[in-house]
C-alpha positions in Angstrom: 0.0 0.0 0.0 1.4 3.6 -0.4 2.5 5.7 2.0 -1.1 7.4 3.1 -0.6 11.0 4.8 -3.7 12.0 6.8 -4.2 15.1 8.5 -6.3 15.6 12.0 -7.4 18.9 12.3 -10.0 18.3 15.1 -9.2 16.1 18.5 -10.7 12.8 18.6 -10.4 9.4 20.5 -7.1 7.9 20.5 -8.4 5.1 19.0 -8.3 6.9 15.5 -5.3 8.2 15.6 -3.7 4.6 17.1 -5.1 2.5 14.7 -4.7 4.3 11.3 -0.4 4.6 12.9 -1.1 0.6 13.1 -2.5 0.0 9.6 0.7 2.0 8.3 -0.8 5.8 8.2 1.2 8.8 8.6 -0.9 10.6 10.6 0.4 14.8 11.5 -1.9 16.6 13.6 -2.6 20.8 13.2 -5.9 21.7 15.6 -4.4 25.5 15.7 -3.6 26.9 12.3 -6.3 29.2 10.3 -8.3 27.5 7.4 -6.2 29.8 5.1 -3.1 28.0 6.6 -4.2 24.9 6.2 -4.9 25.3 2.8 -1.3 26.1 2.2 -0.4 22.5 3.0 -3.4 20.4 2.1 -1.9 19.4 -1.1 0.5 16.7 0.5 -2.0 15.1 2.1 -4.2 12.2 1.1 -6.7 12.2 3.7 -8.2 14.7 6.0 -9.7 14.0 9.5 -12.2 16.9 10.5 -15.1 17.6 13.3 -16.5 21.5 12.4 -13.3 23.5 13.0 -14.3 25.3 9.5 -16.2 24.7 6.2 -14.3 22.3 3.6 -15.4 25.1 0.6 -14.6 25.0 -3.1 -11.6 26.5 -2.2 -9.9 24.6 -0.2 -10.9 21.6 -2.3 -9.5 23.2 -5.3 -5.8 23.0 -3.3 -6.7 19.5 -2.2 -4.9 18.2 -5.0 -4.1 14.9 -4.0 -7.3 14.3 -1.3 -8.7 10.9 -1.3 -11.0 11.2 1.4 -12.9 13.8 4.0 -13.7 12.2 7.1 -16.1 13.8 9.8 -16.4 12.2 13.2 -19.7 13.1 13.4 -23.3 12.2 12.0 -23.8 15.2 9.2 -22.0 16.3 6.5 -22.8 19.8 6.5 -19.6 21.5 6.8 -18.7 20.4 3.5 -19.2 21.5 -0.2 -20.6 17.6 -0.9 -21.5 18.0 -4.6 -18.3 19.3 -5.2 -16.1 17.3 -3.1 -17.6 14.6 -4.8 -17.4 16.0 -8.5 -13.4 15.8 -7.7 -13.4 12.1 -6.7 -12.9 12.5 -2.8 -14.6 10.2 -0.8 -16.8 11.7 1.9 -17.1 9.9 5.0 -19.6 10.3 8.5 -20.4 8.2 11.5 -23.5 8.7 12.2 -23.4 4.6 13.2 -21.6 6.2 16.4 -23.0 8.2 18.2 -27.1 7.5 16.9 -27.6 5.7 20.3 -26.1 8.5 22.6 -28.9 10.7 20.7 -31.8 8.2 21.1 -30.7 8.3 24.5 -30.7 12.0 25.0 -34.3 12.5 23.4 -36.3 9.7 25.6 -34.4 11.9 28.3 -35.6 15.3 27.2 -38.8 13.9 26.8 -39.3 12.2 29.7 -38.1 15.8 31.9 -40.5 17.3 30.0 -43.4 15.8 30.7 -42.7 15.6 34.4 -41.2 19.4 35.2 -37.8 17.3 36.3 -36.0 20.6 35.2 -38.4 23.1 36.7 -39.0 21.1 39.9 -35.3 20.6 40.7 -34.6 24.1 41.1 -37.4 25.0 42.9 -36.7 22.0 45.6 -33.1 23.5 45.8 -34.3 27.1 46.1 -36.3 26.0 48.8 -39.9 25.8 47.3 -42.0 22.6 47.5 -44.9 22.5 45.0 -46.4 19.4 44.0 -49.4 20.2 42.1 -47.8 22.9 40.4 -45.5 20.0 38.9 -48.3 17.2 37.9 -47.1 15.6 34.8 -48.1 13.8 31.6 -47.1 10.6 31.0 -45.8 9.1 27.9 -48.3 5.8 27.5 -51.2 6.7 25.3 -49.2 9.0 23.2 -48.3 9.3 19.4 -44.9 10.3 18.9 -43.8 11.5 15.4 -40.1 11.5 14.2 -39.1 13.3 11.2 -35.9 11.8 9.6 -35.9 8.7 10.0 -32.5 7.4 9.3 -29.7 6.5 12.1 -31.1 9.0 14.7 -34.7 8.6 14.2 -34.4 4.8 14.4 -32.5 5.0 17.6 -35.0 7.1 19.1 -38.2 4.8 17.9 -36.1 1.6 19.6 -35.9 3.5 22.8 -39.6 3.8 22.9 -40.4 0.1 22.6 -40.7 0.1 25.7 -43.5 2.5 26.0 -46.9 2.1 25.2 -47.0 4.8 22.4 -47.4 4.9 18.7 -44.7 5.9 17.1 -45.2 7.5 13.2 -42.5 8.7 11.1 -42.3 10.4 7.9 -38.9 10.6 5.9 -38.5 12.1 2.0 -37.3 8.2 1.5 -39.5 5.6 1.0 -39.9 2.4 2.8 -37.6 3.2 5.8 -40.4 2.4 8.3 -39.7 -0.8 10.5 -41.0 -2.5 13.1 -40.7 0.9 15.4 -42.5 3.2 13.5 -44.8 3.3 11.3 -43.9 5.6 8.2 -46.6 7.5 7.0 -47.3 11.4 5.2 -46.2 14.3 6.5 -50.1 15.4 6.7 -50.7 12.2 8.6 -48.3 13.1 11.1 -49.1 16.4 11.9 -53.0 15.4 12.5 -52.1 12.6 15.1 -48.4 13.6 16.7 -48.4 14.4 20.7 -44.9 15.2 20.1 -42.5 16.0 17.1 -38.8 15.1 17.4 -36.7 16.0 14.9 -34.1 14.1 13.3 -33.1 15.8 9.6 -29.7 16.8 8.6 -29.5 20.4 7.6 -30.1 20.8 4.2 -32.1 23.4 2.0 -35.3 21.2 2.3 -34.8 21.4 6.3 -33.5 24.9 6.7 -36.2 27.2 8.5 -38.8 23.7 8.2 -40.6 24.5 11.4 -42.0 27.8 11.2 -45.4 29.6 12.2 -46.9 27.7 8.9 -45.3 24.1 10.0 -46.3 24.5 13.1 -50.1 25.4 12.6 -50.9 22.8 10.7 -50.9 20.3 13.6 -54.1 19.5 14.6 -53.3 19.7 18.0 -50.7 21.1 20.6 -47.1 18.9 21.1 -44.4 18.5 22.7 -40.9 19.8 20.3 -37.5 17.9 20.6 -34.6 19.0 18.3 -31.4 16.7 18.3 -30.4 17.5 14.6 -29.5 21.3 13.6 -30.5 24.6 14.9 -31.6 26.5 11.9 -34.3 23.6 11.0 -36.3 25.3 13.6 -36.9 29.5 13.3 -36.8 30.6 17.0 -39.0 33.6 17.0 -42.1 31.0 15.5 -40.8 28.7 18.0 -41.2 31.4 21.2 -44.9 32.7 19.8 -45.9 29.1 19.8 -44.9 28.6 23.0 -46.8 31.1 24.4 -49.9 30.5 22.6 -49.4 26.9 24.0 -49.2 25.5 20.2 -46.7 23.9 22.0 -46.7 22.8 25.4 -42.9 22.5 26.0 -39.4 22.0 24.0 -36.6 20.0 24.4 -33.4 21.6 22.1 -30.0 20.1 22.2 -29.6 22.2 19.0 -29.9 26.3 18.8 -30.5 28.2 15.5 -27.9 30.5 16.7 -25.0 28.2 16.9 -21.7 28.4 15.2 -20.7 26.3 12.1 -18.0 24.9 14.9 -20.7 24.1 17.5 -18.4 25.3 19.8 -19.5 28.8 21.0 -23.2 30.2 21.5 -23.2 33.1 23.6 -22.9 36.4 21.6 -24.6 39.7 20.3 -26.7 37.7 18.2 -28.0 35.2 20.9 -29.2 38.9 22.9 -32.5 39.1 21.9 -36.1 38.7 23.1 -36.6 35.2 21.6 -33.7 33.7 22.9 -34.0 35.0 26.6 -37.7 33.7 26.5 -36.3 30.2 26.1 -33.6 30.4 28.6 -36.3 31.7 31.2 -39.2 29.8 30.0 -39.5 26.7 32.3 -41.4 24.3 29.8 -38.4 24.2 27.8 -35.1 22.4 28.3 -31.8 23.6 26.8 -28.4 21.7 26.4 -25.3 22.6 24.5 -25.4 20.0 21.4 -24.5 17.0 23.7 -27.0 14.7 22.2 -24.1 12.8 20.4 -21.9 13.5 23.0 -21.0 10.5 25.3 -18.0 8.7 26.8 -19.0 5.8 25.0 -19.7 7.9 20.8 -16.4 9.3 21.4 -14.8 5.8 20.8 -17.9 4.3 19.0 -17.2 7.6 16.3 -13.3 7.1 16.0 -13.7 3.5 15.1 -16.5 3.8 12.8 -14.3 6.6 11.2 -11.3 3.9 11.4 -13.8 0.8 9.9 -15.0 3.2 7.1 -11.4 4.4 6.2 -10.0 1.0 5.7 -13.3 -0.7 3.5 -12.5 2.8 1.4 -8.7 1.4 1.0 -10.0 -2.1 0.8 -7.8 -3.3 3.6 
């Protein structure tokens, strides 16, 4: 095999970086140097190893002369000029394999907080105020959950509600991807019978903006709102007047429309707005900092899917 130079430009497990070294990889690491700067260099490499440090434009394609493969230890592929990438022979690779039970995890676990105040009671116990009727919940049996993308995360999500005596619909733009955990029906169909929507679409231009005011009045009833996959499928403002009319009844976001390409900083001038502080304060809804995917246990299961994927690619 020829001498295969891959470069890391995000962290990851060991467990990449250890087992490309063992198959015979030269593997050189750079998680400091500007995209511009790594442009400059990306001609001597064969492979590139990324998370979301920057977009992988036409550009820096263009000086990828010798690039065989982009791999993102992660589930989407956003961060990358696909059609193009592709158009140039470079083989794109994800791992959505890794981490899609970490985010079915995540979602019962929103859900489930949810629907019993777990967030809003908590802080009231521990600022001294005991109020149990004020905290009744709903619980999940006798519900109809809908999932919207119903690829790696979507079916993670149905499995961990086998357990639960729900129905679970899904609707996907692909056919025949309903299993024995959800039942795939129209997008119509869903909207008339879902307690609660959770989202699981990559960020595309079909997805961008997809629940808005319009979206979200043509349920025929109020529901519950998880977001695992991308920020910008869900426009804020329509989010925080539905709230308050009680269109919907609480939301669960891992995910923020606000968020950088790198997912790695939120807080700025543009998250200081009215919509924004609503959510933080509101007490129906639940925020985390895009950790659906994030476990002990993704962390390796994404490096060696990443590793498994790289070598069928070489055919080794």
């Amino acid at each position: 095999m020829k001498e295969i130079k891959v470069l890391h430009i995000d962290s990851n497990h060991p467990t990449l970086w250890n087992q490309l070294k063992e198959l015979g990889f030269q593997n050189e690491a750079d998680y400091t140097s500007t995209k511009e700067e790594i442009e400059a260099k990306i001609e001597n490499y064969n492979g590139i190893v990324i998370r979301s440090r920057f977009k992988i434009d036409k550009t820096f394609i263009d000086k990828a002369k010798n690039l065989d493969f982009i791999a993102r230890v992660g589930a989407g592929l956003e961060s990358i000029d696909c059609d193009y990438a592709t158009s140039k022979n470079i083989h794109l690779i994800a791992a959505p394999e890794g981490n899609r039970n970490a985010v079915g995890e995540q979602a019962l676990g929103m859900l489930l907080s949810l629907f019993n105040n777990l967030n809003k009671s908590d802080k009231e116990v521990k600022s001294g105020i005991w109020q149990r009727e004020a905290n009744r919940g709903y619980e999940l049996d006798g519900k109809t959950v809908g999932i919207i993308g119903y690829g790696n995360m979507g079916k993670a999500f149905a499995k961990k509600l086998r357990g639960f005596d729900v129905d679970v619909l899904c609707y996907d733009i692909l056919p025949s991807v309903g299993d024995e955990n959800a039942k795939q029906v129209s997008l119509s169909e869903l909207q008339q019978k879902a307690d609660v929507l959770s989202l699981h679409v990559p960020w595309t231009t079909a997805t961008d903006k997809m629940v808005n005011a319009e979206f979200i009045n043509q349920f025929a009833k109020p529901f519950w709102l998880l977001n695992l996959a991308r920020g910008k499928c869900v426009v804020t403002k329509d989010l925080v007047s539905a709230l308050k009319n009680k269109n919907i009844l609480g939301a669960g976001l891992d995910v923020l429309e606000y968020e950088k390409l790198s997912f790695e900083n939120l807080f700025d001038e543009e998250t200081k707005n009215p919509d924004f502080e609503y959510l933080r304060q509101a007490d129906n809804v639940l925020l985390t900092p895009h950790i659906g995917g994030w476990t002990f246990e993704s962390h390796e299961k994404l490096a060696q899917t990443i590793v498994d994927k790289i070598k069928k690619y070489y055919k080794i």
